[in-house]
C-alpha positions as CSV (number, residue, x, y, z in Angstrom):
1,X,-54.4,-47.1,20.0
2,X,-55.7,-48.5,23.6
3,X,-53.8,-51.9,22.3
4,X,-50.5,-49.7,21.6
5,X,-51.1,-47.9,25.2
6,X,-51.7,-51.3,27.0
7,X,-48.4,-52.5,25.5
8,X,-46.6,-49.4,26.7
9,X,-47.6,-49.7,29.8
10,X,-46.9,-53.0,30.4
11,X,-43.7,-52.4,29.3
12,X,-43.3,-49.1,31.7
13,X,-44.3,-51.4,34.7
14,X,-41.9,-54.0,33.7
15,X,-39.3,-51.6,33.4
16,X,-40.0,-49.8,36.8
17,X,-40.3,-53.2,38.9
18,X,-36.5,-54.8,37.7
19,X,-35.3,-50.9,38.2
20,X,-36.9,-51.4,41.8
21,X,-35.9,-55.2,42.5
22,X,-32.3,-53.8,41.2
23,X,-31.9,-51.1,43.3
24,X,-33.0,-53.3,46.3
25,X,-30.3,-55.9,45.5
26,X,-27.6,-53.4,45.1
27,X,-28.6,-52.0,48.5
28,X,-29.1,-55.3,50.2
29,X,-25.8,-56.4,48.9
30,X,-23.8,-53.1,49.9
31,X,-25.7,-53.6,53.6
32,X,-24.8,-57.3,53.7
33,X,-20.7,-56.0,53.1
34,X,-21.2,-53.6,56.1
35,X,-22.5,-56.4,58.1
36,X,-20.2,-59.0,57.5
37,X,-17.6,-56.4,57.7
38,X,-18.7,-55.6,61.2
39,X,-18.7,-59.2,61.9
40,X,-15.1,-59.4,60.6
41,X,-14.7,-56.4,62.8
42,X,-16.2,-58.1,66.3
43,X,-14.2,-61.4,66.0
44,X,-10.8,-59.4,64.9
45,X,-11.1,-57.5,68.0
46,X,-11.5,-60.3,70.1
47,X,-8.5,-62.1,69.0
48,X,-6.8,-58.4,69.4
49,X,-7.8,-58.9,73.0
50,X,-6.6,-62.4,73.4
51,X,-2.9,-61.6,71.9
52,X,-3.0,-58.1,73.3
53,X,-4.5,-57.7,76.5
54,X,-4.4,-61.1,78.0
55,X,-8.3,-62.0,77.4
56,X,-8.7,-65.8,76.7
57,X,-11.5,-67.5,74.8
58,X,-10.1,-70.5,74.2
59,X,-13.1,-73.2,74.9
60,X,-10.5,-76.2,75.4
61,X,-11.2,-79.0,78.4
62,X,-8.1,-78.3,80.1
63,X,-8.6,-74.6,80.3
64,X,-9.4,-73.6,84.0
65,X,-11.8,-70.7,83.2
66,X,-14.1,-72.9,80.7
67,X,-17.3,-71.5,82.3
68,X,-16.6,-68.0,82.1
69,X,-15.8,-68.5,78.5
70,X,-18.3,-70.4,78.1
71,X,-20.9,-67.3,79.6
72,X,-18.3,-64.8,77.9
73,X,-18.9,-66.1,74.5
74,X,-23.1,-66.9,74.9
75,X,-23.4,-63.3,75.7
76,X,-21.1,-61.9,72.8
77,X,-22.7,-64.3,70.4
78,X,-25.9,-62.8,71.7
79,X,-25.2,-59.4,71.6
80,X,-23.1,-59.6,67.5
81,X,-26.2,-61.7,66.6
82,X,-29.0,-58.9,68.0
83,X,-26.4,-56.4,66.5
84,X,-26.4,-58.0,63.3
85,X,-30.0,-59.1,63.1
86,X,-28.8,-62.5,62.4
87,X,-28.1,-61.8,58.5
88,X,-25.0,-64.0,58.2
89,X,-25.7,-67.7,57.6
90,X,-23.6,-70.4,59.7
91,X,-21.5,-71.4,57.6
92,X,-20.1,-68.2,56.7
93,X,-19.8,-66.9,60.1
94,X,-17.3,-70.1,60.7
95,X,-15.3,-68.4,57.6
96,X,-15.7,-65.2,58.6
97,X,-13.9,-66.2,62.2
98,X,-11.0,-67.8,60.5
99,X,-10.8,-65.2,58.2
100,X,-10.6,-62.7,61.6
101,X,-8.2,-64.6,63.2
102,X,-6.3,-65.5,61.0
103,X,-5.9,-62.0,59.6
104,X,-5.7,-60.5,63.3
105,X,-2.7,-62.9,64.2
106,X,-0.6,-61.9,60.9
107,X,-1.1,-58.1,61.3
108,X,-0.5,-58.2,65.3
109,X,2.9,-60.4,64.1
110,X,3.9,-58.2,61.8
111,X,3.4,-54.6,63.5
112,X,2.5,-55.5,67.2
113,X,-0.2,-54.1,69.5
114,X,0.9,-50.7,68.9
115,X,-0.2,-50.4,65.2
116,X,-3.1,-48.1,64.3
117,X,-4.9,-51.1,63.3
118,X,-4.5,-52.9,66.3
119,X,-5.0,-50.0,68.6
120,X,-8.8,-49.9,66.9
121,X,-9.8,-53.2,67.4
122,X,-8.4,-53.1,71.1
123,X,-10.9,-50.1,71.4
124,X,-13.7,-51.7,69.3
125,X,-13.1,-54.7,72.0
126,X,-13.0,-52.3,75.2
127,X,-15.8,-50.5,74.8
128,X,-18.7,-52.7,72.9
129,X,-17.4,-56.5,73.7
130,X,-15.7,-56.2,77.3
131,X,-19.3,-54.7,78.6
132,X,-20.9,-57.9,78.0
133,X,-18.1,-60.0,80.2
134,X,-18.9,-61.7,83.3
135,X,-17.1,-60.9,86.3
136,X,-14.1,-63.3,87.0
């Protein structure tokens, strides 16, 4: 009977500890959509902001305002990264900014600045990103 007992509960704490490492997974996963979704969110509204409102971020030699997009982009990489808790890897953060702009530039092509979608990103932009600018 105590060998029976020891197996069952064995068994019962196996059982409970994969239920538990499950449920963590499931909720680390569904937290690590929101984040790169908001990540998606933060770059999308900066290229909103660049096509819509005249903001430039474009780090190229020949642009004229290189050190205040150079401070612009050190303080929004600060604050999406303190935001974020740093939970995207590299890698996928260079993805996940192509995958912004790229989807930002074919949905402000097709509908302009004035669609819904647009609108909230511009907002998204105004009132967490363009805080964090320097002066010009």
């Amino acid at each position: 009977m105590n060998r029976f007992r020891a197996v069952f509960m064995a068994v019962t704490i196996s059982i409970l500890t994969t239920e538990s490492a499950l449920a963590g997974a499931v909720t680390e996963s569904a937290s690590s959509g929101s984040v790169k979704e908001r990540y998606l969110q933060y770059h999308a509204a900066m290229r909103a902001a660049e096509l819509c409102a005249g903001y430039n971020f474009d780090r190229r030699a020949d642009n004229a305002d290189i050190a205040w997009i150079a401070q612009a982009k050190s303080r929004i990489g600060a604050f999406i990264d303190s935001e974020l808790k740093y939970q995207i890897n590299v890698g996928e953060r260079l993805d996940l900014i192509e995958q912004a702009k790229t989807g930002t530039e074919m949905k402000i092509e097709a509908n302009g600045c004035d669609d819904p979608a647009a609108v909230e990103l511009l907002s998204v932009f105004e009132t967490e990103i363009a805080p964090l600018l320097p002066p010009l």
